[in-house]
N, C-alpha and C positions, 0 to 999 in steps of 0.2 A: 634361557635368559630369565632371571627372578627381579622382583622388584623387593621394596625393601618398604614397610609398614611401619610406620611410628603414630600409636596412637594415647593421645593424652584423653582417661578415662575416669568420669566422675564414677566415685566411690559406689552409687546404688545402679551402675550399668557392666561392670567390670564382669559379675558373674556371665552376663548376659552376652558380653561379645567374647570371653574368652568361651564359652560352649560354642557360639556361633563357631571362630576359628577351627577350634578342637574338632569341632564337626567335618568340616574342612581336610578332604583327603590330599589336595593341593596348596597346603602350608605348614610349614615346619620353621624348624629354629624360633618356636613361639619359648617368650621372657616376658617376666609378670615383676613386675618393682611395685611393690603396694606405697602407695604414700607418700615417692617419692616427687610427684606432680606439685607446684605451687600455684601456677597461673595459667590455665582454671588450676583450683586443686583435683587430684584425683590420681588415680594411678598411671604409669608409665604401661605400654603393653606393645610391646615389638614382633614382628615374624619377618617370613619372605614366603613368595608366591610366586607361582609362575604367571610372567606377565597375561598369557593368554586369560587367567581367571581373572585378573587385577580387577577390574573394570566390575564384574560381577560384586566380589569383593566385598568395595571396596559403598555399591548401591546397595549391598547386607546392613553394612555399617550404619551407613544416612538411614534406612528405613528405621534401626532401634534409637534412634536420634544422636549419633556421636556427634554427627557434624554440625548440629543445634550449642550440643551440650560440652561439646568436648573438642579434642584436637586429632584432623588424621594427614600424616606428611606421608609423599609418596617419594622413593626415592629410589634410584638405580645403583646397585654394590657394581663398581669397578672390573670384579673378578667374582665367579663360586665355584672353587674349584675343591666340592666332594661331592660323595658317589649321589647323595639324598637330591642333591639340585638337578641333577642328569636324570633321574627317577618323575621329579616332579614335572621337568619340561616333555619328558615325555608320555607323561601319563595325561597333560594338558589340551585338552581339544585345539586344534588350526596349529601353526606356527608362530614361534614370538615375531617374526618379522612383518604377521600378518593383524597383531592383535593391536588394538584401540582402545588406547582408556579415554575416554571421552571428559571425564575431570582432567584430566589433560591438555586436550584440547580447550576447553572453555576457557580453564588458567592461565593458557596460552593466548586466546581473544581480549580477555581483560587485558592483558598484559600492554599487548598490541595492539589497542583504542586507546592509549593512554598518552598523549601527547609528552616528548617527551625532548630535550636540546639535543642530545644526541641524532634521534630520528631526524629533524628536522635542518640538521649541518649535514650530515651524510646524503641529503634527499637536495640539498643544496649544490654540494660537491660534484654530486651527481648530473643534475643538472647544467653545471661549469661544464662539466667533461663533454658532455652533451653538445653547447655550445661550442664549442671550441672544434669538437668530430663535422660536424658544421662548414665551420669556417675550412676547416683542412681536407674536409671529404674521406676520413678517414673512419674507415669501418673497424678497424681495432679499437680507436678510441670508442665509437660505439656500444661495442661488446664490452668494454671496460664500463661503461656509464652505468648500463644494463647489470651487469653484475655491482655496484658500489649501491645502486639506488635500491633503498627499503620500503618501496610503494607497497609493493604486494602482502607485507602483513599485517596493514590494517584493511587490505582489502580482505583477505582469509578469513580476520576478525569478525567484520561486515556481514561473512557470508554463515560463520559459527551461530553469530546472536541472531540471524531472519533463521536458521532451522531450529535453534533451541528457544525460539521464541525471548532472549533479552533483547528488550525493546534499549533497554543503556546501552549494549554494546553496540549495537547499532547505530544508533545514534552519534555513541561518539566517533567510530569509527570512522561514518558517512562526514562529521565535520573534520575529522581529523586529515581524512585523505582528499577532500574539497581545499579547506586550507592550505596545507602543506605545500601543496600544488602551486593554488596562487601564491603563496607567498614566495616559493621557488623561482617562479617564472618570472615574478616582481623583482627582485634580487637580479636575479642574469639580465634581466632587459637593462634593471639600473646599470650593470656594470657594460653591457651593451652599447647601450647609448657614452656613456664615460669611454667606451673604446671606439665608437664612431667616431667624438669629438676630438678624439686626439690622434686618430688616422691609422691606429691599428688595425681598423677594419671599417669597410664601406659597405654599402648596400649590393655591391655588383659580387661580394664574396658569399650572401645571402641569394641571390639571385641567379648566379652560376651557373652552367651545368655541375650536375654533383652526380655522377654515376655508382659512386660507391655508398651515399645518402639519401638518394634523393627519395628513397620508399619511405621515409618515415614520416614525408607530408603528404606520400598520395596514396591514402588510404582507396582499399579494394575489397572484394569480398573476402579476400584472401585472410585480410589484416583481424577481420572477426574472425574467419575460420580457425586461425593462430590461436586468437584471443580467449576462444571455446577450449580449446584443446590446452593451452595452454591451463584457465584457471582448473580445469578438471586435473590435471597432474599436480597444480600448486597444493591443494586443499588434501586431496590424495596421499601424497606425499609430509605435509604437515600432520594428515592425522597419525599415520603410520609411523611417524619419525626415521623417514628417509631424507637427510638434510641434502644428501650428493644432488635426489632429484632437483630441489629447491634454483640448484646453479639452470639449469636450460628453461626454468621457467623466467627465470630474470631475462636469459638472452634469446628471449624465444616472442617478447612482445616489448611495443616501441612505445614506451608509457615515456619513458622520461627524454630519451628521443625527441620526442612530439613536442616534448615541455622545451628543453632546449632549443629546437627549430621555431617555438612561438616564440619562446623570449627575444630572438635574434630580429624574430617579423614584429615584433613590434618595437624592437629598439629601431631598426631600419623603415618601419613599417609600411614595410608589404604586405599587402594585403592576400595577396594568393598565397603566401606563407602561412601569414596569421590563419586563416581560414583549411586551408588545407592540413595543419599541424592540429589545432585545434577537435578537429574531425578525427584525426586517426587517434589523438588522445583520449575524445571521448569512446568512441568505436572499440579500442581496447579494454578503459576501464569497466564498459558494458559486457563486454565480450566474458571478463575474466571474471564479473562477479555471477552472470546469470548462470554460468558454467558450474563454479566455485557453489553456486546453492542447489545446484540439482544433484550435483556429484555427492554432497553431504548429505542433503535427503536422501538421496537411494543408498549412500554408504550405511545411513543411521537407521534404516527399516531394514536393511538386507545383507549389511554386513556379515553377520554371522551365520546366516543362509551360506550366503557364496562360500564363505570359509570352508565347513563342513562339506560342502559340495565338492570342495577343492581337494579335501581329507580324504572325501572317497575313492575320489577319479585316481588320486595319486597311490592310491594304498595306503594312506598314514594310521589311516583307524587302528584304536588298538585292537 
């Protein structure tokens, strides 16, 4: 698996990163356009790499200042099918399935701090489906909520900016997923109360037995133990770019759940709803971030340890 390198190079560094490359036994298909650059000016300079070095790379470049001075786009070819790409994946320390570019990850945290209408109707929507698995006591609708609701990338975000130290991304993430939230909850209850009054739903459909729901307001030790295990796979998975994993982290904690089951208790308000939903929302969101920054700490000092260790055990070494 190679990545694909587009870097826009002022004129007095061009010598300097194409020897950097050239040095580089893990890069080929290197192209040099002198001049053709406008904005910045400077020259165009392309390659590919196997992912496993990316990340390396990619901190060669920022150290000679491109990424002050200049332009570096990361990007993944579709297909490389000849014999040089097969040559360089395997000459590349770990597995591509295993490697991390961490400018990746961080582009990916900005991205997703970034309040945005979309995020914010889908987290909405979510929360509808929520309410309504509720009223019906339906656990499919559940797992539907669960998968539709986007909580968890700005919680990922949250956990990127506390181990690489942006205090922004953090920040906005921390308002982003407080928000969101309230404003979700505030919405379902509006339309809550709007279906109280007109007798689509009563407080005894909130108050029910719900054998197929009813864990999403009674939070237990359980529901952290989830919540651990859960954000340790989310951020894992995020860094690695394993999206399939992404789907059981969604239906594996009752973030939105929780959000839904409030909004219902306080359109009805019940009190043991509001209170008990409340609790497993927080309990969750705790759960998935202290998880989510320890997992990225120990990924971000030890990653490439475990890999090579991993290279051994299996034989890969060359």
């Amino acid at each position: 698996m190679l990545v694909h390198l587009r870097l826009t190079v002022p004129e007095d560094l061009t010598d300097d990163v194409v020897r950097l490359l050239e040095a580089r036994s893990r890069v080929t298909n290197l192209v040099i356009q002198p001049g053709v650059c406008r904005d910045p000016r400077g020259d165009l300079v392309e390659c590919d790499t196997a992912r496993e070095s990316a990340g390396e790379l990619v901190d060669a470049l920022r150290d000679l200042g491109l990424a002050d001075r200049g332009g570096i786009v990361i990007s993944r070819p579709t297909g490389t099918p000849f014999r040089r790409a097969g040559e360089l994946e395997d000459a590349a320390p770990g597995e591509p399935d295993d490697a991390v570019i961490w400018d990746e990850v961080l582009a990916s945290a900005e991205s997703a701090s970034t309040p945005t209408i979309s995020y914010h109707v889908f987290l909405v929507l979510a929360t509808v489906l929520a309410a309504i698995a509720v009223i019906t006591d339906s656990s499919v609708l559940v797992v539907g909520a669960m998968v539709v609701s986007p909580d968890f990338a700005p919680v990922a975000a949250l956990c990127t900016g506390v181990v690489f130290g942006r205090l922004g991304v953090v920040w906005r993430s921390a308002i982003l997923l407080v928000a969101s939230f309230v404003f979700a909850i505030a919405v379902v209850a509006v339309l809550g109360v709007i279906a109280d009054g007109t007798h689509l739903i009563n407080a005894a459909d909130v108050t029910r037995p719900r054998p197929q729901t009813a864990f999403i307001w009674h939070p237990d030790h359980w529901s952290f133990i989830v919540a651990l295990i859960a954000g340790a796979v989310g951020v894992l998975a995020m860094s690695t770019d394993k999206t399939a994993a992404m789907v059981g982290v969604f239906i594996s904690v009752t973030t939105v759940p929780a959000a839904g089951n409030l909004a219902l208790g306080l359109a009805t308000w019940q009190q043991s709803e509001i209170t008990g939903s409340a609790s497993q929302l927080g309990i969750n969101l705790a759960g998935l971030v202290l998880a989510g920054i320890v997992t990225l700490a120990i990924q971000r000092l030890l990653w490439q340890h475990v890999t090579h260790a991993a290279q051994l055990l299996f034989g890969r070494l060359p």
